[in-house]
PATORKE-131739 format. One record per residue (C-alpha): residue number from 1; x negated, y, z negated; residue in three letters. Coordinates in pm, whole numbers. Each point is the difference from the previous one (the first is absolute). Last residue first. Example, Ala and Ser with C-alpha at 12.3 -4.5 7.8 and 13.67 -1.06 7.14 Angstrom:
[2,[-1367,-106,-714],"SER"]
[1,[137,-344,-66],"ALA"]
This chain:
[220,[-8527,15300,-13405],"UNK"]
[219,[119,-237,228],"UNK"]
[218,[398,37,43],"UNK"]
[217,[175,-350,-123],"UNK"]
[216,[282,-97,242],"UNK"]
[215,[352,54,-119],"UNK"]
[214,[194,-245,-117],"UNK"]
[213,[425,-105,-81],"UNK"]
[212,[55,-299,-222],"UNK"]
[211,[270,-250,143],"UNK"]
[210,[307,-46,-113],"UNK"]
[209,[138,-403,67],"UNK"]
[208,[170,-8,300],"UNK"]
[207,[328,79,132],"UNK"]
[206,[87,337,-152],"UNK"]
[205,[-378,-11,-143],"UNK"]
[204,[47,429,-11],"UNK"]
[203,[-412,21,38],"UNK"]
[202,[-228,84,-289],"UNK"]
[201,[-128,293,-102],"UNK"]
[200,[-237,136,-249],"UNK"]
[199,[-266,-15,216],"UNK"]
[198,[-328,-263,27],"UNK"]
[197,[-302,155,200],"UNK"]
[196,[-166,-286,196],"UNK"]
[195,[-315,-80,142],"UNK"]
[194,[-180,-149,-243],"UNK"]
[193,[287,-260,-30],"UNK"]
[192,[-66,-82,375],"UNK"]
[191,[-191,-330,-51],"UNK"]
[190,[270,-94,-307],"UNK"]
[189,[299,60,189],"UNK"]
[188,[-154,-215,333],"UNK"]
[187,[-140,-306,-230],"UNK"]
[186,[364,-41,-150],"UNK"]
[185,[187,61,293],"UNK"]
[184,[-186,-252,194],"UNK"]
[183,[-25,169,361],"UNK"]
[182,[125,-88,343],"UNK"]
[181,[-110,61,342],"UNK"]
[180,[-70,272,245],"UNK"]
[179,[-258,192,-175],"UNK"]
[178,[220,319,125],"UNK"]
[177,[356,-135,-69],"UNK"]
[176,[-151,-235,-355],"UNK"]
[175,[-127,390,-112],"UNK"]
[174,[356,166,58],"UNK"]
[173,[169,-253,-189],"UNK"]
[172,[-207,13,-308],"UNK"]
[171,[60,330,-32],"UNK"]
[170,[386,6,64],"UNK"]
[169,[-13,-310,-258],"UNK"]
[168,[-179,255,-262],"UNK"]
[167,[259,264,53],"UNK"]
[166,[-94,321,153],"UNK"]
[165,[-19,391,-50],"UNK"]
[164,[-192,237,252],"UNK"]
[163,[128,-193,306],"UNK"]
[162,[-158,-286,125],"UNK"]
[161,[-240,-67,324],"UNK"]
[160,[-285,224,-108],"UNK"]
[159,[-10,-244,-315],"UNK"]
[158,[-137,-280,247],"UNK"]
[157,[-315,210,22],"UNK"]
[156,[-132,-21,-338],"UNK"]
[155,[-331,-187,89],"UNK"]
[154,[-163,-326,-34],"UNK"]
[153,[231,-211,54],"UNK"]
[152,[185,211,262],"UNK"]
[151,[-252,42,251],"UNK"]
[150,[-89,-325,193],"UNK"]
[149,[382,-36,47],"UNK"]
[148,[60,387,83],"UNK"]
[147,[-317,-37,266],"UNK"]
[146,[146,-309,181],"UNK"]
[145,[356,220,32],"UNK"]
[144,[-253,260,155],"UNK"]
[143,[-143,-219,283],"UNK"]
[142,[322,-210,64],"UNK"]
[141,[149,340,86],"UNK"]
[140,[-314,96,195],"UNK"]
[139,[-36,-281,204],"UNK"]
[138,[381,43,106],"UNK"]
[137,[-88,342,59],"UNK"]
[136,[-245,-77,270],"UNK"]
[135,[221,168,253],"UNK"]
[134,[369,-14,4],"UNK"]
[133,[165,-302,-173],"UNK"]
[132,[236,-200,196],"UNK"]
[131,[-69,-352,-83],"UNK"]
[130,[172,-26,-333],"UNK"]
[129,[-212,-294,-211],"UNK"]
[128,[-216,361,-229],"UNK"]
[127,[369,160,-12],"UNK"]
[126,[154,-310,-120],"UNK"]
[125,[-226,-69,-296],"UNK"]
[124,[-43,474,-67],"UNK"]
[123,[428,-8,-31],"UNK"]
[122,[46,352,161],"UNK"]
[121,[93,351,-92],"UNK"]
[120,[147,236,225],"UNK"]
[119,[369,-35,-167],"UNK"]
[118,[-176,181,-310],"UNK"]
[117,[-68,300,193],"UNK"]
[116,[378,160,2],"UNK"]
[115,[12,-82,-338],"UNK"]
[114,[-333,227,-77],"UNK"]
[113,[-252,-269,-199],"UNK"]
[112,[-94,110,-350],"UNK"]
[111,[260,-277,-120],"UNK"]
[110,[-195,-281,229],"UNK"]
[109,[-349,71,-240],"UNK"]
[108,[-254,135,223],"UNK"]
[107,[-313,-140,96],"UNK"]
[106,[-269,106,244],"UNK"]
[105,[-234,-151,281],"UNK"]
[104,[-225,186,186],"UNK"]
[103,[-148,-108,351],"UNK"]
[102,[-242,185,219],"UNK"]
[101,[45,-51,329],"UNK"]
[100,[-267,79,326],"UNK"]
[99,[188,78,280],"UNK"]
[98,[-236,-54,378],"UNK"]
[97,[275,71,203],"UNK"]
[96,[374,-79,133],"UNK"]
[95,[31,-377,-30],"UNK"]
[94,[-122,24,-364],"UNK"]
[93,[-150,-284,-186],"UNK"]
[92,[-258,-81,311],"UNK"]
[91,[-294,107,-191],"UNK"]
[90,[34,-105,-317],"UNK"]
[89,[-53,298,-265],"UNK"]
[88,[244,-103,-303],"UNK"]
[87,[-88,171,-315],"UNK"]
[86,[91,-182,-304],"UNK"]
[85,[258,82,-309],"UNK"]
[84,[-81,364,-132],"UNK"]
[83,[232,-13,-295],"UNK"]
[82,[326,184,-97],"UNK"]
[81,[227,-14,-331],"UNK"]
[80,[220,273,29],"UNK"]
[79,[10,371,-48],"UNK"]
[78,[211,100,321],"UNK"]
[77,[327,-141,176],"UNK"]
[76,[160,160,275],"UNK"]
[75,[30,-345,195],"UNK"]
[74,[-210,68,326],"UNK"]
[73,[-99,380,-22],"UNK"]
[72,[-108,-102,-309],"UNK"]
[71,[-199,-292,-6],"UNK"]
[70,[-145,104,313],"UNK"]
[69,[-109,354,-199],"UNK"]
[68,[-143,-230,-257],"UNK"]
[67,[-211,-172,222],"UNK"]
[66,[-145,248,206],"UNK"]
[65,[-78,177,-314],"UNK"]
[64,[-176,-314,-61],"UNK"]
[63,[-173,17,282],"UNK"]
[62,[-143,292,41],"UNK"]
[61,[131,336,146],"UNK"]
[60,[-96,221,246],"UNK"]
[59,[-10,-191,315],"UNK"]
[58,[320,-147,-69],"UNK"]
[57,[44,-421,-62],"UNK"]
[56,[262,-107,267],"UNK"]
[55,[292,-147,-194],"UNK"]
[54,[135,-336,-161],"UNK"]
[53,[299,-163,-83],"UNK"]
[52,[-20,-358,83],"UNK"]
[51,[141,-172,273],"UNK"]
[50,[310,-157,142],"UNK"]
[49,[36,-62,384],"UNK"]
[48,[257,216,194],"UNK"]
[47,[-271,145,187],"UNK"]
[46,[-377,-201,-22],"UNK"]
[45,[-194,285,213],"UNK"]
[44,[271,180,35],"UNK"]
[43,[246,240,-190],"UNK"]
[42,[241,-52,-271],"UNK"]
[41,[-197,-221,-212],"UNK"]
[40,[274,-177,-282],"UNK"]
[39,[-124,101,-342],"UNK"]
[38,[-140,-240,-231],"UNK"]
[37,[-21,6,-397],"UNK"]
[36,[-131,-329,-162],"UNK"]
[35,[149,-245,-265],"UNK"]
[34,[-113,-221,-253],"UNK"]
[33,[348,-162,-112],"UNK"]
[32,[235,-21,-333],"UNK"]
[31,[249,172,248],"UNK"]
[30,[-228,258,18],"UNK"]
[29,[-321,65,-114],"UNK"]
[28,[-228,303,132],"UNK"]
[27,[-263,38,298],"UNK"]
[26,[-183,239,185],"UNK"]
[25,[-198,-89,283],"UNK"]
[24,[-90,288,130],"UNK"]
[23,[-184,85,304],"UNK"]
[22,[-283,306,57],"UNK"]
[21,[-156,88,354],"UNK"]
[20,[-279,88,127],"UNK"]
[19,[-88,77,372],"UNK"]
[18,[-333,-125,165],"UNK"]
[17,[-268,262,90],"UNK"]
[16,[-208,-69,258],"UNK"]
[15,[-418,132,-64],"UNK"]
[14,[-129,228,259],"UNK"]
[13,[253,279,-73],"UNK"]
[12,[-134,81,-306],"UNK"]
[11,[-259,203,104],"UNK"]
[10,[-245,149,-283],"UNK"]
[9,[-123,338,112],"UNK"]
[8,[166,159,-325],"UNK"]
[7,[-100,-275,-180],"UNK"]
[6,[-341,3,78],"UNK"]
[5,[-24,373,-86],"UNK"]
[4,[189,-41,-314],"UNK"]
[3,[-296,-344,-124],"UNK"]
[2,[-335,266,108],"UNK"]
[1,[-150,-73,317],"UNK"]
């Protein structure tokens, strides 16, 4: 039997097949806090509880076009920092059926944030203590904030949280939010020197002393 005529005998019916979906845990700084979008579920299992965006993963497309288009349809936003995270495949996650999850999460700077979507962000410490989390989401959410710390000092993720042009103390502030503790200015400026693209600007100092304006370095 050659390989098509197997296939086109082959019965796929015998095996189960167990739904896929994508959920994102997408997350900016706010406040001078980590924080995570949730939407409010609408329908049941877990109604009225808070949860991540996510959707049902389409026959005919893969996952990270599953991703983006959740990322859209969710928040309108496109071309940002995204990440497979974990796939989640316990067997009692989902009340409904066998759902196999896998997780992405994605950073976006809070100005690149629609207004009207900003209000669905939440503090990531007293989401991961609130009780009311829908699924295994909670995991998740700890999950991907774990990833950002193990990440950033080694890679040039944090800048995915700041706009295109940024003072040195917005820098450094961004990278003590996701490591979630403070850094030595000195030590800090000159690990990330490499980094950085100095401009010709500096800010208005109104009530502080002017600070110079950067850009991160492009690779060449």
């Amino acid at each position: 039997m050659t390989e098509e005529e197997f296939l086109t005998q082959y019965d796929s019916s015998v095996f189960p097949k167990p739904s896929v979906t994508v959920d994102l845990v997408l997350f900016t700084v706010r406040n001078e806090q980590l924080q995570v979008l949730l939407t409010k579920r609408e329908q049941h299992p877990f109604r009225n509880q808070l949860a991540l965006p996510g959707v049902f993963v389409q026959i005919a497309e893969t996952l990270d076009e599953a991703a983006q288009r959740a990322l859209f349809q969710k928040t309108g936003l496109q071309n940002i920092y995204m990440e497979q995270l974990y796939t989640w495949g316990n067997v009692q996650r989902d009340p409904r059926m066998r759902i196999i999850s896998v997780s992405y999460y994605a950073l976006v700077p809070e100005m690149q944030i629609p207004e009207p979507e900003r209000e669905k962000f939440f503090p990531v410490e007293k989401i991961l203590s609130f009780p009311e989390i829908a699924f295994d989401h909670r995991e998740m959410i700890a999950y991907g904030r774990e990833r950002i710390r193990n990440k950033v000092n080694y890679s040039d993720i944090a800048f995915s949280l700041l706009p295109e042009e940024f003072t040195l103390p917005q820098l450094q502030k961004i990278y003590e939010i996701l490591l979630g503790q403070p850094l030595y200015k000195a030590n800090f400026r000159k690990k990330i020197a490499d980094k950085l693209q100095p401009t010709e600007k500096f800010t208005s100092g109104h009530q502080h002393r002017p600070s110079r304006i950067y850009r991160k370095k492009v690779s060449s």
